[in-house]
N, C-alpha and C positions, 0 to 999 in steps of 0.2 A: 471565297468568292461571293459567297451569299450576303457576308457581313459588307464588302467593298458595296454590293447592289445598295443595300440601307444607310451605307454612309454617302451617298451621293446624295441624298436628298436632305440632308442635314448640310451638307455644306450647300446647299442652292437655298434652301429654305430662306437665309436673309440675305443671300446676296441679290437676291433679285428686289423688285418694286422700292428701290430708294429713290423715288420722288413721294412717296407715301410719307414719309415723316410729317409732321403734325401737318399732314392734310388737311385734317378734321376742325373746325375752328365753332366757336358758340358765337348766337347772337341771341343776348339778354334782350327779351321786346315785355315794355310792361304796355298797356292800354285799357281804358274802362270810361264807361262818361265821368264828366268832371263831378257830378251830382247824381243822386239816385231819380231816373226818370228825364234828367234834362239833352236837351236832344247836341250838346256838345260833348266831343270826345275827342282823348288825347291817347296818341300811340307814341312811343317813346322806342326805338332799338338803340342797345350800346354793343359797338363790333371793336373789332381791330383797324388799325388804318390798311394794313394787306389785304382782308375781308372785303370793307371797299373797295379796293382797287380794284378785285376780282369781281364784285358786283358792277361797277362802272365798267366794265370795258369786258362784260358777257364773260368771264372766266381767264381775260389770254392775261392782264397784266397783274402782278398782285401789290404792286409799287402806291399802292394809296397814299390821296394828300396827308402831308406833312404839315402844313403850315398855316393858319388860320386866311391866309390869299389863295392857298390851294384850294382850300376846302369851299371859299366863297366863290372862286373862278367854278367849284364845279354843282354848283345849284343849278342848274337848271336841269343837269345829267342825275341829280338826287331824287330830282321829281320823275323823272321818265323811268331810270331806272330800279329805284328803290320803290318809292310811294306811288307811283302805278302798279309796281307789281305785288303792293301788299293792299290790296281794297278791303277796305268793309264796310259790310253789309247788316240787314236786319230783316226779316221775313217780308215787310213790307219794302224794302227796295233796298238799294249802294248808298253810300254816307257818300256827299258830298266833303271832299277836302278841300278845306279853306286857307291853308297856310303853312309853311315847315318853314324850319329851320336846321344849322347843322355847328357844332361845334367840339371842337377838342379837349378832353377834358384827361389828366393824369395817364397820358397818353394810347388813350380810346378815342373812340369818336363817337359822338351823342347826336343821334337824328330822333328829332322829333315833329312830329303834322297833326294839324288840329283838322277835327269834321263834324260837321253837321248831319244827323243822323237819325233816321225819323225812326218812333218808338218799338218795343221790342228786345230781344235778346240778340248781343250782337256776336258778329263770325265774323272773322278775317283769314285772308289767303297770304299762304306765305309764296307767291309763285319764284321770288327771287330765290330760294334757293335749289333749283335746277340752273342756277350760274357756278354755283360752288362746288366743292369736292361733294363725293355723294354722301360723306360720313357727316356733315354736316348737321347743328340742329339748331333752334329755336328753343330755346329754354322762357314760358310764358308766365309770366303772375299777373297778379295785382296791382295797378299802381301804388306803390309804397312801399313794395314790400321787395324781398331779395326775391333772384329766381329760381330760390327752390321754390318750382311754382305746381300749380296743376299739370302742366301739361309740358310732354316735347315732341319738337316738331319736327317731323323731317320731308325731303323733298318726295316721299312717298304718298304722303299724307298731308299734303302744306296747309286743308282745310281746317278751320278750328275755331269752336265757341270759346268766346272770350270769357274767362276765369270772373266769378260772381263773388258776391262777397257769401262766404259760409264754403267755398268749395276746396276739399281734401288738398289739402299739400301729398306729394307726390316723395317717397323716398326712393323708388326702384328705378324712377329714370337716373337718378344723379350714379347708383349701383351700376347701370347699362352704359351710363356715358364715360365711366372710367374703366371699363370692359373695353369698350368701341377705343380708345384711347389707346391703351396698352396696343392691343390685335394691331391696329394700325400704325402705331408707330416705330418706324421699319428700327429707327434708329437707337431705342430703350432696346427692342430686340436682339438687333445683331451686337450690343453691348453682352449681352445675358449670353447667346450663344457664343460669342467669341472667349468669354470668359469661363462658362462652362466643359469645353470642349479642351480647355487646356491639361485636362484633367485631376486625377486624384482621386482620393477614396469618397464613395456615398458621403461621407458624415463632412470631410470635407465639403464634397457640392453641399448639402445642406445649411456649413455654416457660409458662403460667401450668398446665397441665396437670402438665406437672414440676412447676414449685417447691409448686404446691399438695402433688403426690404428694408428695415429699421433706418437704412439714413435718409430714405428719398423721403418715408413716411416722419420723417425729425424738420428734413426745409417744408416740405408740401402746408405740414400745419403751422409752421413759423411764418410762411408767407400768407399763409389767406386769414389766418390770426392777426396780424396787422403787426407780428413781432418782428418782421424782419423784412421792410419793407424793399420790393424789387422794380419796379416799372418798366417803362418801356424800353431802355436803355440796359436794364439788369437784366431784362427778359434775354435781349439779344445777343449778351456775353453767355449768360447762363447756357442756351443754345449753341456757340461756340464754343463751350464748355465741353458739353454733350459729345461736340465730333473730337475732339483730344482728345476724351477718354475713350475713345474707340480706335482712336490710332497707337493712342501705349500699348492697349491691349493688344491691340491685334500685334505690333512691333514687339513686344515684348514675347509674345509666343512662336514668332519666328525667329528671332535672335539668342533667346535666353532660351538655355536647354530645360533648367525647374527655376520656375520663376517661383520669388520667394516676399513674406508678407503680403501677401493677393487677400486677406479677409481685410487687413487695414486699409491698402488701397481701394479694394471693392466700399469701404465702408465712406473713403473718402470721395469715391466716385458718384457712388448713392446720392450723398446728399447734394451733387450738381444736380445730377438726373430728378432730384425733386423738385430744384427748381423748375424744369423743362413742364413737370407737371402740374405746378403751382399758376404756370403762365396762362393754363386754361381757365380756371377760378378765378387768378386774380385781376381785382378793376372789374370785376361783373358785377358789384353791388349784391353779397348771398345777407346784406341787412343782418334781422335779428333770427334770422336761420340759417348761420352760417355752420352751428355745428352740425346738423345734419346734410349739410351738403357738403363737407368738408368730409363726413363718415365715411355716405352713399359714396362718393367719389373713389375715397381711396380703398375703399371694400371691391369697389369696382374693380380699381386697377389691379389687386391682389388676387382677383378670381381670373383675372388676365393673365397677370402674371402665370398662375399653378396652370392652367389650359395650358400652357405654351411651354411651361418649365416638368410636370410631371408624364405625359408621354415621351417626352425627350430623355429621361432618366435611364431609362433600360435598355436605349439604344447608343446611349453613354459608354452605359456599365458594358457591351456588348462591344463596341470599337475598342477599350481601353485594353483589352485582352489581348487584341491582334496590335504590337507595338506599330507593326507593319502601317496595316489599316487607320491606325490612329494616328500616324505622321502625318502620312496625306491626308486626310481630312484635316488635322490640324493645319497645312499647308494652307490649302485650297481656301479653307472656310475665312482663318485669318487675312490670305491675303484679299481677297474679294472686299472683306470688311474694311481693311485698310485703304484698299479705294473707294469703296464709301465716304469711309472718314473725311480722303482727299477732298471729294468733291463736293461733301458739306460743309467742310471748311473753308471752302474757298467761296461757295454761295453765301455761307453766314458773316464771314467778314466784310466781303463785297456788297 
């Protein structure tokens, strides 16, 4: 009875919160005056076009322009909503903005506003993002440089001195933001749980836990490497990628009594799921710092990962014992996750 008590919370553990799947999205902002001392300054954000949409229209739609007419139809919502709500400032007063613009580029979108901005060290607010999911951040450098920057930003803390020249690159946020990745994304999860849950011996879980880690970690650096180029088209398959392999699984452990080859599958499934997390990185410009954000990143995701995968181990080993206890949970957990799958598959194609 006691083991049935702890396996309930294993099978709800990922069937709940599936609209959390990559909530979390980056906006790369580079800005500094154009000269050292002169009172013009250039802000630059590169987001997603969903990003947008969820900025323009206060969080309800996430449908962002597509089309260089869309994105022109919606200047004048760029300036109200975005570029009012990111000002800056400098001890002696607010920088006057004098101009943006907005365009499409390798399918992100590039907003940039010019300001005039009396002398001093400058700060900007990030207030736009208390529009977006809360995991949300600002990744800040340099102009010129990628965003492994000084600083990240979040809706806790949207204040923030603008990055100088001589200021420390940052390796622990890029570590925190593929932390925050993993934790949040319902859907690498209930992959992991669905596929652990199927059972086997220890050394088993360990090796489908490898060969998954090693294939997401084989696309992750192939993409942001520039070797295996994805866009915004690849992004999207990749993504309906993601919910397939969650429906085999989860199908396969309701239908198949020992399901068999699961390290070559997991290993083939891995490297879609790196795609999934390649799409955060890539098209953000990590410049000539792309290996340590490409590290920090996936050092992140891997300390995610063992949070979520080693206290689950002994509550594994403790269901697989009761063949009873272990059905139902295997029931329960797969089917839930199977309508997951459904209902991401049917948002990601649509």
């Amino acid at each position: 009875m006691r083991t049935e008590r702890l396996a309930a919370p294993l099978a709800l553990l990922l069937a709940t919160g599936g609209a959390l799947a990559h909530d979390a999205d980056l906006i790369a902002a580079q800005a500094g005056r154009t000269q050292p001392g002169a009172p013009d300054v250039q802000s630059r954000l590169t987001m997603t076009a969903g990003t947008l949409g969820l900025l323009l229209s206060n969080g309800a739609d996430p449908n962002g322009p597509r089309s260089p007419e869309d994105l022109a139809a919606s200047h004048p919502a760029i300036a109200l909503r975005i570029w009012d709500a990111a000002p800056i400032r400098t001890p002696e007063g607010p920088c006057v903005r004098t101009g943006h613009q907005a365009q499409l580029h390798e399918g992100r979108v590039v907003l940039t506003a010019t300001f005039h901005c009396p002398p001093g060290p400058l700060w900007q607010t990030f207030g736009l993002l208390s529009a977006l999911p809360a995991a949300s951040q600002v990744v800040l450098s340099r102009p010129g440089e990628g965003p492994v920057g000084s600083r990240f930003v979040d809706a806790r803390q949207p204040h923030v001195a603008l990055p100088e020249e001589g200021t420390a690159l940052g390796f622990s946020g890029w570590v925190g933001l593929g932390v925050k990745h993993i934790l949040l994304g319902a859907d690498h999860l209930a992959f992991l749980g669905v596929l652990l849950i199927g059972g086997g011996t220890l050394r088993r879980l360990v090796v489908l836990v490898t060969s998954f880690t090693v294939a997401h970690s084989l696309t992750l650096g192939a993409v942001v490497l520039g070797l295996l180029p994805l866009g915004a088209r690849g992004e999207r398959w990749a993504e309906v990628a993601i919910a397939l392999s969650l429906l085999y699984v989860a199908g396969e452990n309701l239908l198949v009594r020992t399901p068999r080859h699961r390290p070559v599958l997991t290993f083939g499934f891995g490297l879609v799921h790196g795609l999934g997390f390649a799409s955060v990185l890539e098209g953000h410009g990590l410049g000539e710092s792309v290996a340590r954000g490409l590290l920090g990143f996936n050092l992140g995701v891997e300390l995610g990962q063992a949070i979520m995968v080693l206290p689950l181990v002994p509550l594994l080993r403790l269901i697989q014992r009761r063949p009873a206890v272990h059905r139902w949970t295997m029931r329960v957990l797969s089917s839930a996750v199977l309508l997951m799958g459904i209902n991401w598959l049917i948002e990601r194609v649509g």
